[in-house]
MARMIMAR-396846 format. One record per residue (C-alpha): x, y negated, z; residue number from 1; residue in one letter. Coordinates in nm, 4 decimals. Each point is the difference from the previous one (the first is absolute). Layout:
% residues N
@xx:X, yy:Y, zz:Z, seq:NUM, type:A
...
//
This chain:
% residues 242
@xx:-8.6923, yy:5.8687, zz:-6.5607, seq:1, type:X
@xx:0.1449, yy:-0.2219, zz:0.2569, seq:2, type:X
@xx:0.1375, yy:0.2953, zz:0.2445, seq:3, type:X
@xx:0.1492, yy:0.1656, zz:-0.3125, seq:4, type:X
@xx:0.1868, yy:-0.2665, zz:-0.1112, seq:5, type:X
@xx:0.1012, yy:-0.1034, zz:0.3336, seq:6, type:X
@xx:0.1543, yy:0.3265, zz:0.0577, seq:7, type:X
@xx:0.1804, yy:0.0512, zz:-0.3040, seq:8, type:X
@xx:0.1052, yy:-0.3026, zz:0.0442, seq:9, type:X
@xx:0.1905, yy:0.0504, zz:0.3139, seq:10, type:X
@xx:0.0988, yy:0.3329, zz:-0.1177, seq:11, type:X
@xx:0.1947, yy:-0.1393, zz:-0.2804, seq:12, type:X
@xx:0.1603, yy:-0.2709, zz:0.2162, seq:13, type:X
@xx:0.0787, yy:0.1887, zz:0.3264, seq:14, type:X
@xx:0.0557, yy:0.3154, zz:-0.1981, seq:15, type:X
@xx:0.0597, yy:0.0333, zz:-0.3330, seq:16, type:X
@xx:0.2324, yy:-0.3451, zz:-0.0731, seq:17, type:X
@xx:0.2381, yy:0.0983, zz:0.2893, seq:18, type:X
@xx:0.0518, yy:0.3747, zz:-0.1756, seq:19, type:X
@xx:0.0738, yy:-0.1774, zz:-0.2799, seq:20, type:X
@xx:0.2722, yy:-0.2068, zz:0.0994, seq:21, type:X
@xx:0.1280, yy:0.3606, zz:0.1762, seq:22, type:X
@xx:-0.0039, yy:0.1175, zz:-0.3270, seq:23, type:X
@xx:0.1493, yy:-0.2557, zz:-0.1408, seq:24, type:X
@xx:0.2848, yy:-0.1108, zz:0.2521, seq:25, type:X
@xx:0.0785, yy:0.3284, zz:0.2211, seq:26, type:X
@xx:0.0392, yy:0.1235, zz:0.3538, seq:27, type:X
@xx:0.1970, yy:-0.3339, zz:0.0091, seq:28, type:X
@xx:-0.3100, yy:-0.1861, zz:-0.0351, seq:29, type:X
@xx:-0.1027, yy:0.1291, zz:0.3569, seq:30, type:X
@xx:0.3423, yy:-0.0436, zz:0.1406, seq:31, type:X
@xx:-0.1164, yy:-0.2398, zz:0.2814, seq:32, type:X
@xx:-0.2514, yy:0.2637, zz:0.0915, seq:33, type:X
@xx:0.2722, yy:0.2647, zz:0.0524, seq:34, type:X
@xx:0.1659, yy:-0.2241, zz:0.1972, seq:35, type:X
@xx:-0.2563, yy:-0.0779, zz:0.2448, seq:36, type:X
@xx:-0.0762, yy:0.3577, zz:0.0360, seq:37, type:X
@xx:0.3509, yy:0.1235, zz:0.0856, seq:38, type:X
@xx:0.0270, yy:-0.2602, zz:0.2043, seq:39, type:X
@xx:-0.2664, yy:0.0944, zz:0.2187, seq:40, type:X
@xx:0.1350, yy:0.3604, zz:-0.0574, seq:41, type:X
@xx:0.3262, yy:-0.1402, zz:0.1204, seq:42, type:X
@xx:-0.0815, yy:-0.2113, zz:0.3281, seq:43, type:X
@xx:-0.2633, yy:0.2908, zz:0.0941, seq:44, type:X
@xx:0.2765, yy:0.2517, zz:-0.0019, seq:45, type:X
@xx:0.2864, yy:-0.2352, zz:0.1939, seq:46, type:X
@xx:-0.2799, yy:-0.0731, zz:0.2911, seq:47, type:X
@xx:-0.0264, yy:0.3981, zz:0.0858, seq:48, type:X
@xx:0.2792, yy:-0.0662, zz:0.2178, seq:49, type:X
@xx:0.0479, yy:-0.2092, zz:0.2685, seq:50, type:X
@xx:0.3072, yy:-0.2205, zz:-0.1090, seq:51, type:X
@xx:-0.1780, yy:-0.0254, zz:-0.3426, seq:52, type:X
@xx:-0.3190, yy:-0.1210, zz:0.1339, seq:53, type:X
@xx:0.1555, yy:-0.2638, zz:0.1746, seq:54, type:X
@xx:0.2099, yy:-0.1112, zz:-0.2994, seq:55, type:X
@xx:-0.3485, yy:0.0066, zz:-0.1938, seq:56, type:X
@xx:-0.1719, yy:-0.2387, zz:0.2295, seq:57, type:X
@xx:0.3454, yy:-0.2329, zz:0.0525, seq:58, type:X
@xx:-0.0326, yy:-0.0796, zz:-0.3947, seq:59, type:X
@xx:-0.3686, yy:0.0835, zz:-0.0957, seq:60, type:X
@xx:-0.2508, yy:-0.0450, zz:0.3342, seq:61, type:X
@xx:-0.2189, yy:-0.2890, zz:-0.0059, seq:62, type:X
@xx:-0.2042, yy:-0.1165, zz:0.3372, seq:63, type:X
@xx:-0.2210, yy:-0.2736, zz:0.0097, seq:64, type:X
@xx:0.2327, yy:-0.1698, zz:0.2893, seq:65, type:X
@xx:0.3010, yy:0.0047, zz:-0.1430, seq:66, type:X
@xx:0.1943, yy:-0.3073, zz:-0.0956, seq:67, type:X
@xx:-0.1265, yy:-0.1093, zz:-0.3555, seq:68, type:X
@xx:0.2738, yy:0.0018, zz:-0.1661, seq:69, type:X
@xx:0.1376, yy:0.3318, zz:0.1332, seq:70, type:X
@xx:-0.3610, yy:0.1131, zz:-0.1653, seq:71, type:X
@xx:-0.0042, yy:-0.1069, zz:-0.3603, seq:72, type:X
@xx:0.4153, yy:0.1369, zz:-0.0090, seq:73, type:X
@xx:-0.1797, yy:0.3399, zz:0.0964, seq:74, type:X
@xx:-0.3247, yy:-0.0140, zz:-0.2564, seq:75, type:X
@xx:0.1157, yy:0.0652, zz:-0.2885, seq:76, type:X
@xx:0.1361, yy:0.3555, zz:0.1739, seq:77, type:X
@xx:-0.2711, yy:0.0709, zz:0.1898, seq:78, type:X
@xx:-0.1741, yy:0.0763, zz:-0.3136, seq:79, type:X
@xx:0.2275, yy:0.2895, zz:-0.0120, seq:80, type:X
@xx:-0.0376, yy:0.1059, zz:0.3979, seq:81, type:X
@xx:-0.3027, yy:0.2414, zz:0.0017, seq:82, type:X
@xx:-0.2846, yy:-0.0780, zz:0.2989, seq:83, type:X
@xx:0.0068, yy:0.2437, zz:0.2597, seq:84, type:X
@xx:-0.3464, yy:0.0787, zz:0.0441, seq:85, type:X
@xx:-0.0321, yy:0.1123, zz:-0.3869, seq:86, type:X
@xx:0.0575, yy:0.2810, zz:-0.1983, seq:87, type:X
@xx:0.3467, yy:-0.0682, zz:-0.2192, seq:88, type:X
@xx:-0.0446, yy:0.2465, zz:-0.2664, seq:89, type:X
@xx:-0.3530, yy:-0.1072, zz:-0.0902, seq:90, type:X
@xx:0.0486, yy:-0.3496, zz:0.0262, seq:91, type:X
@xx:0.3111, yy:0.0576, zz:-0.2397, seq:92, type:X
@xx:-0.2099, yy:0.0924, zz:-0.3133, seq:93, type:X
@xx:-0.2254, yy:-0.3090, zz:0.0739, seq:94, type:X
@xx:0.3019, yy:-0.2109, zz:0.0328, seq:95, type:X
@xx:0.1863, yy:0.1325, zz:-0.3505, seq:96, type:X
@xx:-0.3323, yy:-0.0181, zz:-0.1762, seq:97, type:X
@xx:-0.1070, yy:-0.3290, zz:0.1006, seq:98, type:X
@xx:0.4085, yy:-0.1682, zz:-0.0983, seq:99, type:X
@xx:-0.0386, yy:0.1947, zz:-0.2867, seq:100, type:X
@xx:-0.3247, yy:-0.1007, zz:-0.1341, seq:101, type:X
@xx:0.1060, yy:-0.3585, zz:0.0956, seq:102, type:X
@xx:0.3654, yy:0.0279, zz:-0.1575, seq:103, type:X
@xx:-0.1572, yy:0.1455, zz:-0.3920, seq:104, type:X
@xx:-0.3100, yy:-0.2394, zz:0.0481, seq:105, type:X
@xx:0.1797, yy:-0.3224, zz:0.1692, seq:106, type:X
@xx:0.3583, yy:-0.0257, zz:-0.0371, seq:107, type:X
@xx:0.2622, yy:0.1078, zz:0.2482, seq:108, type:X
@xx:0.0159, yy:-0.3868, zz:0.1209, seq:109, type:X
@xx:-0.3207, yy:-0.0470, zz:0.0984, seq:110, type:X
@xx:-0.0650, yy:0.3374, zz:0.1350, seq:111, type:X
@xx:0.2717, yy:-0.0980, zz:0.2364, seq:112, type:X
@xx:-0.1324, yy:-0.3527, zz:0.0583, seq:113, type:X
@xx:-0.3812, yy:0.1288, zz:0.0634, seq:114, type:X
@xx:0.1473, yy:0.3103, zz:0.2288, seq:115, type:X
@xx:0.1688, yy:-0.2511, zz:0.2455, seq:116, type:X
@xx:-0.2279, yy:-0.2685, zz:-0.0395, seq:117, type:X
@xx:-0.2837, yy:0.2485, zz:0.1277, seq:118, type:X
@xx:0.2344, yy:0.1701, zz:0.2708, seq:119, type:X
@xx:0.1565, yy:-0.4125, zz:0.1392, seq:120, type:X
@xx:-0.3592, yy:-0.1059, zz:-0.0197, seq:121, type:X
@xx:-0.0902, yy:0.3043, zz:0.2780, seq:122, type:X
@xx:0.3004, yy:-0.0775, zz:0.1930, seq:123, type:X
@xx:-0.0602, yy:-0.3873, zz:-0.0068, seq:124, type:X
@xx:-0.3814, yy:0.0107, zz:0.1209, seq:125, type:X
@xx:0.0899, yy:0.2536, zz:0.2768, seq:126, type:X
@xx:0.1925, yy:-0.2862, zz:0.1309, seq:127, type:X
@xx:-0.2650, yy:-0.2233, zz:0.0237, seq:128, type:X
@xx:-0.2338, yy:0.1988, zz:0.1223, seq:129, type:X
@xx:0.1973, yy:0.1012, zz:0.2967, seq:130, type:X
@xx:0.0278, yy:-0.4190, zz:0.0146, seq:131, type:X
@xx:-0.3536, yy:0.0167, zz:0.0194, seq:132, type:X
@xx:-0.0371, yy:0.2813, zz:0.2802, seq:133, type:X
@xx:-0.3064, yy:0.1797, zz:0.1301, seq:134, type:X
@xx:-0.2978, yy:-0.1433, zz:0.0362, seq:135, type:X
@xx:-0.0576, yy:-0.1973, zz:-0.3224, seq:136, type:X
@xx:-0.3137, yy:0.1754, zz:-0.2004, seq:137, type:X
@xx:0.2445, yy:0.2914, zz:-0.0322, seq:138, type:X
@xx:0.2365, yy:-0.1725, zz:-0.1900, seq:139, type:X
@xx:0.2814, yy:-0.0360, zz:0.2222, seq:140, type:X
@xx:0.2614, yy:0.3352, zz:0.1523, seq:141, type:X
@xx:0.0829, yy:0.0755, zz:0.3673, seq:142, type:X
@xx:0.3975, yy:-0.0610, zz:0.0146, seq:143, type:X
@xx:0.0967, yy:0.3523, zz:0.0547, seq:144, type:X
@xx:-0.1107, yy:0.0375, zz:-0.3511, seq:145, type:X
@xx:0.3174, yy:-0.1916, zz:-0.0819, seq:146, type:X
@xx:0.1755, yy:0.2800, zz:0.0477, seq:147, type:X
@xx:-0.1128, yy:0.2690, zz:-0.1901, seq:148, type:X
@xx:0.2438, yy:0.1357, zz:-0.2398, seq:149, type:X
@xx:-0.1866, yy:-0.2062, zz:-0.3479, seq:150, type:X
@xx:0.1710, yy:0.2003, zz:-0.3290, seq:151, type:X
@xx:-0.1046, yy:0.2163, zz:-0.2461, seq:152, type:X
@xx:-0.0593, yy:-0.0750, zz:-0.4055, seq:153, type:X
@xx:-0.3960, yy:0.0269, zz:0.0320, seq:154, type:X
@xx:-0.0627, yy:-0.3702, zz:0.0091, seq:155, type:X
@xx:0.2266, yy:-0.0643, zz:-0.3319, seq:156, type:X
@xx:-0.2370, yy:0.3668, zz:-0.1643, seq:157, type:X
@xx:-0.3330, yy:-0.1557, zz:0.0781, seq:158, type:X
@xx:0.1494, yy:-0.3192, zz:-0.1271, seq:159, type:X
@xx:0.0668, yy:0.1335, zz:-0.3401, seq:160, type:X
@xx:-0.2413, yy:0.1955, zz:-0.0535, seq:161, type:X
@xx:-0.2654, yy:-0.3133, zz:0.0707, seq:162, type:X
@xx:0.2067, yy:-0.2445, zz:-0.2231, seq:163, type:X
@xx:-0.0063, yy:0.2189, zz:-0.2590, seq:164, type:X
@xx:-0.4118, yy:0.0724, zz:0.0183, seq:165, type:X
@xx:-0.0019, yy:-0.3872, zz:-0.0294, seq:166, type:X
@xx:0.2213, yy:-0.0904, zz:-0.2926, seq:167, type:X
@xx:-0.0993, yy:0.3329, zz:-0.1872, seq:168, type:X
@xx:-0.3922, yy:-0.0564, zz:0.1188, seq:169, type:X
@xx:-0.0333, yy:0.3157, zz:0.1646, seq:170, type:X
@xx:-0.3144, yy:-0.0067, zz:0.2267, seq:171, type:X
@xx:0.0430, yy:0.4132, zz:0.0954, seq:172, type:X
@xx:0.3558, yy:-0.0719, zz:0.1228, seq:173, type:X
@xx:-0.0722, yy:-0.2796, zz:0.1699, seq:174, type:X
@xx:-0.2765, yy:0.1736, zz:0.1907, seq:175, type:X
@xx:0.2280, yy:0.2938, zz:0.0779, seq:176, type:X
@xx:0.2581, yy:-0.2102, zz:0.1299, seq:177, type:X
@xx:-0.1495, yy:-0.3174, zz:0.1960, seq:178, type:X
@xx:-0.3211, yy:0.1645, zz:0.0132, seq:179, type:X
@xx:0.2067, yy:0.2684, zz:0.2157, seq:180, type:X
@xx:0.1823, yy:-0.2480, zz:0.2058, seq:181, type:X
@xx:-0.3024, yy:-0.1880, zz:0.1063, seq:182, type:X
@xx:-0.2088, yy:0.3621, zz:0.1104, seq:183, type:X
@xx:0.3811, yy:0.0995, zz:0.1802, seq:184, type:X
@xx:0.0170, yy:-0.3083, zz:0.1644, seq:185, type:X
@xx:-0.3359, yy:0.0460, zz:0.1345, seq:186, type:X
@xx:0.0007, yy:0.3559, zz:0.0847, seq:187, type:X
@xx:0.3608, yy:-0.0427, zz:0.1431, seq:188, type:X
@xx:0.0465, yy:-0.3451, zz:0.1159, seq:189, type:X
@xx:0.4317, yy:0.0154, zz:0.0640, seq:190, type:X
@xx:0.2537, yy:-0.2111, zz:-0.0913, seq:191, type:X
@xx:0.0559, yy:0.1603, zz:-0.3857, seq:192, type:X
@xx:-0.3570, yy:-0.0532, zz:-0.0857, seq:193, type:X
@xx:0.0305, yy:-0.3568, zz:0.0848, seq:194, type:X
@xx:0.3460, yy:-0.0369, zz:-0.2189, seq:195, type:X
@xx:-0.2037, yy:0.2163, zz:-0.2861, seq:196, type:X
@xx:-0.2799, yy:-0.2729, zz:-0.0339, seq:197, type:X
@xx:0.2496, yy:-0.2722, zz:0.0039, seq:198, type:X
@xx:0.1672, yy:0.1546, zz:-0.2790, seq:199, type:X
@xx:-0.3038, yy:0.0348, zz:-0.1866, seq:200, type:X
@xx:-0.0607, yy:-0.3177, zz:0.0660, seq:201, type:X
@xx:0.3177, yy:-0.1225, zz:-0.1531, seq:202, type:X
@xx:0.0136, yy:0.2285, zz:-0.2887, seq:203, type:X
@xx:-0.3427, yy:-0.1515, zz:-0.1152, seq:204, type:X
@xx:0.1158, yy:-0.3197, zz:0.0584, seq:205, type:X
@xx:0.3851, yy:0.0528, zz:-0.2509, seq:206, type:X
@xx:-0.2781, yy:0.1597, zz:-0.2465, seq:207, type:X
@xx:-0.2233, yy:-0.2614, zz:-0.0345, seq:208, type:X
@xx:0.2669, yy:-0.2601, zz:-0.0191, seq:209, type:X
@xx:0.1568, yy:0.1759, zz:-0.2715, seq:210, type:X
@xx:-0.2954, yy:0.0329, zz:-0.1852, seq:211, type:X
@xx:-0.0710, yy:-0.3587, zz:-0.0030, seq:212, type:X
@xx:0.3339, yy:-0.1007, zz:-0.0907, seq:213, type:X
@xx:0.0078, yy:0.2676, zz:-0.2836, seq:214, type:X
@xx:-0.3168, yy:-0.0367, zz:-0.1301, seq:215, type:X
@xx:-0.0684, yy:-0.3674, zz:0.0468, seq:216, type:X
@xx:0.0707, yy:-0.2236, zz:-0.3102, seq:217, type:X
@xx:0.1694, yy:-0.2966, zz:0.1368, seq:218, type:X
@xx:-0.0662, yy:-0.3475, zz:-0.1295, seq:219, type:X
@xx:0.3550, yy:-0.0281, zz:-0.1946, seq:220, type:X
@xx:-0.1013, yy:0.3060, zz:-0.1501, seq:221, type:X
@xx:-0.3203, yy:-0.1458, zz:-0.0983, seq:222, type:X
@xx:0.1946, yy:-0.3340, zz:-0.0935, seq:223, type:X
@xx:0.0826, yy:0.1070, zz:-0.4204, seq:224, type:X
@xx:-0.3618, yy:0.1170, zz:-0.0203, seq:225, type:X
@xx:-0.1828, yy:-0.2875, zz:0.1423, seq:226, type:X
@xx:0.2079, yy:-0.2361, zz:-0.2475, seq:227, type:X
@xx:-0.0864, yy:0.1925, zz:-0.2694, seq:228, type:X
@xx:-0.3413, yy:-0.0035, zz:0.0372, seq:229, type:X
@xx:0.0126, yy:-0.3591, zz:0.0538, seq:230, type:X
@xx:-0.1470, yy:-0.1999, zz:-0.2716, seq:231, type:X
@xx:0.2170, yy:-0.2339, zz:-0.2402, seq:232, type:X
@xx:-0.1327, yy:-0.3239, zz:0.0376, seq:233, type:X
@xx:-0.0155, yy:-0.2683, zz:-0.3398, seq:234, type:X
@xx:0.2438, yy:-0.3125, zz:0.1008, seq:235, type:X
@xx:-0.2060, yy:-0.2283, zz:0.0060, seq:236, type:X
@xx:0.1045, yy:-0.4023, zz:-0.0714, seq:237, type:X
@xx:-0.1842, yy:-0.2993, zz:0.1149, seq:238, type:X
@xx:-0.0738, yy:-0.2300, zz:-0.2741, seq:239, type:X
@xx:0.2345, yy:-0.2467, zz:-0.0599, seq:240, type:X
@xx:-0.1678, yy:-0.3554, zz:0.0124, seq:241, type:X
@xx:-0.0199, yy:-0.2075, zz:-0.3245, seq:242, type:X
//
């Protein structure tokens, strides 16, 4: 039955492999996840004061109008820098579960790579979209959007969780995560619902590009086969003339 196989088939890719490696290599194999969760832990607790909130947004807040470059410094620890306007502690098990997942399943290289590819790509489009402005189908922000405080690790979660739906053919995942993006950003049309689309966006996009390239046979690879399959062909010699 199609639906049976299709489930067991994601359960044994999204579940079952990943507890295997854990088996297999340790609590170290979900060392990046630990990280990203005590560092959310970490830059939670040093914003609860006043001096340590400002130090958090100095080194990890990300508006859309500051100076680019000043930006992507700041990315990579704004993944760390939980939003305001969510709940830390249960955005913290979807955060260690989705790096760890993506660590066992992926690699710890290009669970980093995907992460801030998902989390720039957010950043980046909020950019242009304020470029844009109001007035343009919906597309484009107001400027004070520019500066609302733009951090938090959700992007670089729904990110994973959608690349790994799409390399490990997971249709249930990928419903629960961009399926649940697209209904938030409808329901709640705000600035983090725009940056969660984008990143599904871009997550399905990494995913399909790596399954081409992985699954593809290329024509050198093709190359030894086609010659062999080639037939050998008689020499032939024109008659010499008497």
């Amino acid at each position: 039955m199609f639906i049976w196989r299709t489930l067991r088939g994601e359960w044994q890719g999204i579940v079952v492999d990943p507890v295997r490696q854990l088996l297999r290599r340790g609590l170290k194999g979900v060392s990046l996840a630990f990280v990203a969760a005590f560092g959310v832990i970490f830059f939670h607790a040093l914003a609860q004061n006043p001096t340590g909130a400002v130090i958090v947004r100095d080194i990890g807040g990300v508006q859309g109008d500051l100076p680019l470059w000043l930006a992507l410094v700041r990315t990579p620890i704004s993944l760390y820098v939980p939003a305001l306007d969510l709940p830390v502690w249960a955005g913290i098990t979807q955060l260690f579960l989705a790096f760890a997942l993506a660590e066992l399943a992926l690699g710890r290289a290009r669970t980093l790579a995907v992460a801030y590819a998902t989390t720039l790509a957010g950043t980046l489009t909020v950019r242009v979209m304020l470029l844009i402005g109001p007035g343009c189908g919906g597309i484009g922000l107001r400027p004070e959007i520019g500066q609302v405080l733009d951090t938090g690790p959700s992007a670089a979660v729904v990110g994973l969780f959608t690349y790994l739906a799409v390399v490990r053919r997971a249709p249930v995942v990928f419903v629960l995560t961009g399926g649940s993006m697209v209904w938030e950003s409808i329901v709640k049309p705000n600035l983090a619902g725009r940056e969660h689309l984008v990143a599904v966006a871009t997550a399905v996009v990494l995913g399909v590009v790596h399954e081409l390239r992985h699954k593809r046979p290329t024509v050198t690879a093709l190359l030894p086969e086609f010659k062999a399959e080639q037939p050998v062909r008689a020499e032939t010699r024109c008659p010499s003339p008497r």
